[in-house]
C-alpha positions as a printed NumPy array, in Angstrom:
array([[-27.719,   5.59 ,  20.421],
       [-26.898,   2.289,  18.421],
       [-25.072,   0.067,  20.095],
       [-22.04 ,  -1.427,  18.839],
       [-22.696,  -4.846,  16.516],
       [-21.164,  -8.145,  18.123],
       [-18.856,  -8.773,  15.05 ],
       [-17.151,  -5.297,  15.682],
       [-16.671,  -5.985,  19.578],
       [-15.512,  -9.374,  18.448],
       [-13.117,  -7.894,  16.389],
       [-11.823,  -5.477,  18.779],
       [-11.357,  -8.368,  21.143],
       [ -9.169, -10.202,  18.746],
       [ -6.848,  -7.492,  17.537],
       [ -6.332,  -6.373,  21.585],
       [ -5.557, -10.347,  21.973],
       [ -2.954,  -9.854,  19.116],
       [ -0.934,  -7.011,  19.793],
       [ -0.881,  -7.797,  23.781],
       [  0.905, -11.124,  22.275],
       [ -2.172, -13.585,  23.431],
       [ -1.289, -14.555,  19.808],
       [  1.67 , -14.543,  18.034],
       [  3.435, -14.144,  14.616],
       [  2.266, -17.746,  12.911],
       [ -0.029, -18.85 ,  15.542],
       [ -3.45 , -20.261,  14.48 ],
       [ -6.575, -18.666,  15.729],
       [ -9.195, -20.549,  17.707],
       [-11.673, -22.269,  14.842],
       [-14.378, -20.559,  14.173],
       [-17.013, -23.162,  15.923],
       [-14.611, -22.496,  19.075],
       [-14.562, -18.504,  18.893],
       [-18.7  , -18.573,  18.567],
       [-18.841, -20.921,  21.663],
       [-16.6  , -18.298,  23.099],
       [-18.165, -15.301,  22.122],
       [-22.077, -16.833,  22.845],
       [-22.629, -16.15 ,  18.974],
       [-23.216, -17.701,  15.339],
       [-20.7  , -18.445,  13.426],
       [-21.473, -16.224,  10.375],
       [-20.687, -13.564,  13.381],
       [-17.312, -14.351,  13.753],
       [-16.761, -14.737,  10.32 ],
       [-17.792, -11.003,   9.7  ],
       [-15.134, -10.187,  12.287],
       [-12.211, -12.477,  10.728],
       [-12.895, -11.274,   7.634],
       [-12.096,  -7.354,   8.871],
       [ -9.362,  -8.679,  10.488],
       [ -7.861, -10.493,   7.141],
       [ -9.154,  -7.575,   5.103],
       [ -6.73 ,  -4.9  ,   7.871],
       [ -4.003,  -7.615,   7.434],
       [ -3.995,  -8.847,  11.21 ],
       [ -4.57 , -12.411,  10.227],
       [ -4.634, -14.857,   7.009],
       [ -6.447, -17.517,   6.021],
       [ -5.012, -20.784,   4.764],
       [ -8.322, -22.808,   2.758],
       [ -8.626, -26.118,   5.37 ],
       [ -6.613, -25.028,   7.491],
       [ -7.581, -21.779,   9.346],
       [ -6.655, -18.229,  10.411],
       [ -2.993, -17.369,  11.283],
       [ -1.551, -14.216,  12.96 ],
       [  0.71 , -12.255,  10.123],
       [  3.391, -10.594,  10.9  ],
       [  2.898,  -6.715,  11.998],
       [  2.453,  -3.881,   9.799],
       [  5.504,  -2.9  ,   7.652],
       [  7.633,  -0.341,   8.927],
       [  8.688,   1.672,   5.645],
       [ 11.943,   3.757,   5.527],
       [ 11.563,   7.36 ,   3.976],
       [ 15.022,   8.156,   2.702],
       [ 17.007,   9.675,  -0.377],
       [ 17.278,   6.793,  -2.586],
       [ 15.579,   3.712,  -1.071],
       [ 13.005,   2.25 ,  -3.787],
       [  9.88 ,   0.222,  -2.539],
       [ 11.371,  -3.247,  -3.591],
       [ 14.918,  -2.271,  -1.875],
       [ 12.918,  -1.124,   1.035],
       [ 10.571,  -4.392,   1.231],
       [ 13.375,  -6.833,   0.687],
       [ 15.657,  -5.073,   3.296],
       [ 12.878,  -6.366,   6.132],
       [ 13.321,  -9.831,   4.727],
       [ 10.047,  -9.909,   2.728],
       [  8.919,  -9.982,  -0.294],
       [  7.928,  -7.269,  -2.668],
       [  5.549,  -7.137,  -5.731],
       [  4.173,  -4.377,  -8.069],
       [  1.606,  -4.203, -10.428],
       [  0.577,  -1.637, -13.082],
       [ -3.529,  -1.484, -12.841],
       [ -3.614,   1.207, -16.242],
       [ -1.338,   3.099, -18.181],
       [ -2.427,   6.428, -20.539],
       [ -0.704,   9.41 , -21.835],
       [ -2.363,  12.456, -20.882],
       [ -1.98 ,  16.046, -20.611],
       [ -0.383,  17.849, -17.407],
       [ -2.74 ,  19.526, -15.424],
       [ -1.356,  22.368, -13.076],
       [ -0.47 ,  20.612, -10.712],
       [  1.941,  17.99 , -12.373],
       [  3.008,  19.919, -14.605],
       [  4.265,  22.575, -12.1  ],
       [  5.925,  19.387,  -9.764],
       [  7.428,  17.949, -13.103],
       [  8.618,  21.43 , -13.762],
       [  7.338,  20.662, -17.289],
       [  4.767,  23.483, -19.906],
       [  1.421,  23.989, -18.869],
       [ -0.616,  20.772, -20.71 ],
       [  2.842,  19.183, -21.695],
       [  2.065,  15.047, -22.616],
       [  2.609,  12.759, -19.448],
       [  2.52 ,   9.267, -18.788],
       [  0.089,   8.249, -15.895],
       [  0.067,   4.777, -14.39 ],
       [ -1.926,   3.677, -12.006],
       [ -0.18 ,   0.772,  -9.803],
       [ -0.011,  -1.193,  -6.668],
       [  2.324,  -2.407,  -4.401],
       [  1.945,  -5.823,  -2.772],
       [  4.252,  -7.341,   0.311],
       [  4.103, -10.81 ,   1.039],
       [  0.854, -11.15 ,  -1.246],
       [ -0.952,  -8.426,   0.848],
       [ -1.816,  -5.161,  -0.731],
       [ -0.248,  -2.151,   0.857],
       [ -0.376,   0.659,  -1.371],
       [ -2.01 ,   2.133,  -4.153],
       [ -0.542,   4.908,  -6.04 ],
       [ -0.963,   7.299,  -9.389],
       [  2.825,   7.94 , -10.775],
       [  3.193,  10.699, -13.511],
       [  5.952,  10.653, -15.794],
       [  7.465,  12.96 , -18.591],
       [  6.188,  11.647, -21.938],
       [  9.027,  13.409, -24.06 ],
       [ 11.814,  12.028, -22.005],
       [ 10.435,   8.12 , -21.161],
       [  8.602,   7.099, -24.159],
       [  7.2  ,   3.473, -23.217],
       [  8.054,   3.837, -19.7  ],
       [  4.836,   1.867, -18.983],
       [  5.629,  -1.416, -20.885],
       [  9.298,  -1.134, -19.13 ],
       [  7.438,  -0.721, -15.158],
       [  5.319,  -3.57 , -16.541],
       [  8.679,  -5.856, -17.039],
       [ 10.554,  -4.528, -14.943],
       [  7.962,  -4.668, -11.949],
       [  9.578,  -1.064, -10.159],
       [  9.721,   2.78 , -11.188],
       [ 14.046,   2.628, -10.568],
       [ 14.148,  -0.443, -12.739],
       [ 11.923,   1.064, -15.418],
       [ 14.096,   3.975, -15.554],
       [ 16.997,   2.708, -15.415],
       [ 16.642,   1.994, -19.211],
       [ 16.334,   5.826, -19.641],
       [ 19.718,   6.59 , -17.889],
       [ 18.457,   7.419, -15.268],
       [ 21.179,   5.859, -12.775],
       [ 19.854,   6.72 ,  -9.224],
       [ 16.119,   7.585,  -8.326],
       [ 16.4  ,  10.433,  -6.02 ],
       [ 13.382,  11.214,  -3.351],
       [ 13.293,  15.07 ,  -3.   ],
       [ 10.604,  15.695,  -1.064],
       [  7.374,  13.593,   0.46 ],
       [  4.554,  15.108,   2.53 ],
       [  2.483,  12.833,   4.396],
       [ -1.238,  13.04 ,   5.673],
       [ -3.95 ,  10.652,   7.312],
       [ -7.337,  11.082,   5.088],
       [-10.503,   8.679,   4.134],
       [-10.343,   6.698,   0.882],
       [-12.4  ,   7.03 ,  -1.654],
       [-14.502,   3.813,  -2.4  ],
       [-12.013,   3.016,  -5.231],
       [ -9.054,   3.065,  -2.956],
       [-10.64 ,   1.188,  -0.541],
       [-12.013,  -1.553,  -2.77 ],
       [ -8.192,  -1.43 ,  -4.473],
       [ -6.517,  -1.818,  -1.105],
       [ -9.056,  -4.515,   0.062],
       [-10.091,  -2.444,   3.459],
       [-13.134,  -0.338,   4.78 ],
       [-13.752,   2.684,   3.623],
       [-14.041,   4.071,   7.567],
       [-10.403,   3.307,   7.762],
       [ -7.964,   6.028,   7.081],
       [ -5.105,   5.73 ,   5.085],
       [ -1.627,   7.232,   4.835],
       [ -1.864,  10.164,   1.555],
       [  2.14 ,  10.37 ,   0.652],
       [  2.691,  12.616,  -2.101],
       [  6.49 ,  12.675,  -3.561],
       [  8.449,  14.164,  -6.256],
       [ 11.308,  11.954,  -7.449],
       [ 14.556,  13.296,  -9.449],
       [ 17.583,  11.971, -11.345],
       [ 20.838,  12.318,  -9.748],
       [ 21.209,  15.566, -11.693],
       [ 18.293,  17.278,  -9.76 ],
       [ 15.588,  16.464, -12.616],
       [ 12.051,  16.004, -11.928],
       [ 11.08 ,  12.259, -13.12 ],
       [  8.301,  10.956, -11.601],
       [  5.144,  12.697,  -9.201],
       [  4.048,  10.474,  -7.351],
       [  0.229,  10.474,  -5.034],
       [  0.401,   7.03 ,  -3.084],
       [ -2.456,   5.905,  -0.582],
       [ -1.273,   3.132,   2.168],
       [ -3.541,   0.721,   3.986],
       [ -2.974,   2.651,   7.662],
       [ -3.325,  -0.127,   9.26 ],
       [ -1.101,  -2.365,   7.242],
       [  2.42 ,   0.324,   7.068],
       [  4.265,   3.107,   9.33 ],
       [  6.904,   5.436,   7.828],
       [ 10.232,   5.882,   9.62 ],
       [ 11.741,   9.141,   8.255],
       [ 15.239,   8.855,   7.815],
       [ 18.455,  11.119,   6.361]])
């Protein structure tokens, strides 16, 4: 049996050191000359291991300066109305979105039965993630109905949030109906999106979002970084 490469055990060792609290929120790490004295290796060793720690969002890397702890994963409410920026803001950090691609398509079966719309009816699909603190945390395909939000993928774009974007629709208060979530593998796109390894697992929450009137507006098939977010389910 292989045994287990020196950067991974490295690794390992760090992120133990981290969440026992050897190292705290903010601290710097030993330099990277002082972690291959430690560790009895080179330093292009160590730098494959802080490099899957930055990439997991454990650490950061300031250019000159070194690797700092972050702060712990994000702890992400699941309630009836709370929107991802709400949500990030409410922990005191900072929230960003981006769209990645926008096309009108038609419905397959599935959308079109969670949108409640005809069988091939037109539908906006964006593709878009969602940053916190300048660290990617989620990817995620949202569908749309094309009748009812023409252009509802220039207004995310402005507006930077699916609430905010249909807001100019009249659509007063995003409603979560229902989300199921599920560990799975990424796909090499998702992993190269979210910036981790494709051995990690992420967190597959699919959603259906309504108006306040009970109308299907957005389907929604997010993949987190697991190792970056946790959902706390709440009423």
């Amino acid at each position: 049996m292989a045994s287990t490469p020196i950067w991974r055990e490295i690794h390992a060792t760090m992120k133990r050191e981290i969440a026992e609290g050897l190292y705290r929120t903010g601290d710097r790490l030993p330099t990277e000359k002082d972690l291959a004295e430690r560790f009895g290796v080179n330093r292009h060793t160590v730098r494959r291991a802080l490099a899957d720690l930055t990439a997991e969002g454990s650490i950061y890397v300031r250019r000159g300066s070194g690797a700092y702890v972050r702060e712990g994963i994000i702890c992400y409410r699941l309630n009836s109305v709370a929107t991802f920026n709400e949500t990030i803001e409410g922990l005191g950090r900072c929230p960003a979105q981006l769209v990645l691609a926008a096309e009108t398509q038609a419905a397959d079966d599935r959308v079109a039965e969670r949108l409640e719309l005809d069988a091939n009816a037109p539908v906006v699909h964006l593709q878009t993630v969602g940053d916190v603190d300048g660290l990617r945390v989620v990817y995620a395909r949202r569908w749309f109905p094309a009748a009812r939000f023409p252009g509802v993928a220039d207004a995310y774009r402005e507006t930077g949030s699916a609430a905010a974007a249909l807001a100019r629709y009249g659509v007063a208060k995003l409603v979560r109906r229902w989300t199921l979530i599920a560990a799975r593998a990424p796909s090499r796109h998702v992993a190269a999106v979210l910036g981790q390894s494709e051995i990690q697992p992420v967190l597959r929450a699919e959603g259906l979002n309504t108006d306040d009137a009970g109308r299907p507006v957005e389907f929604v098939l997010a993949d987190w970084a697991g190792g970056r977010a946790q959902f706390r389910v709440e009423d």
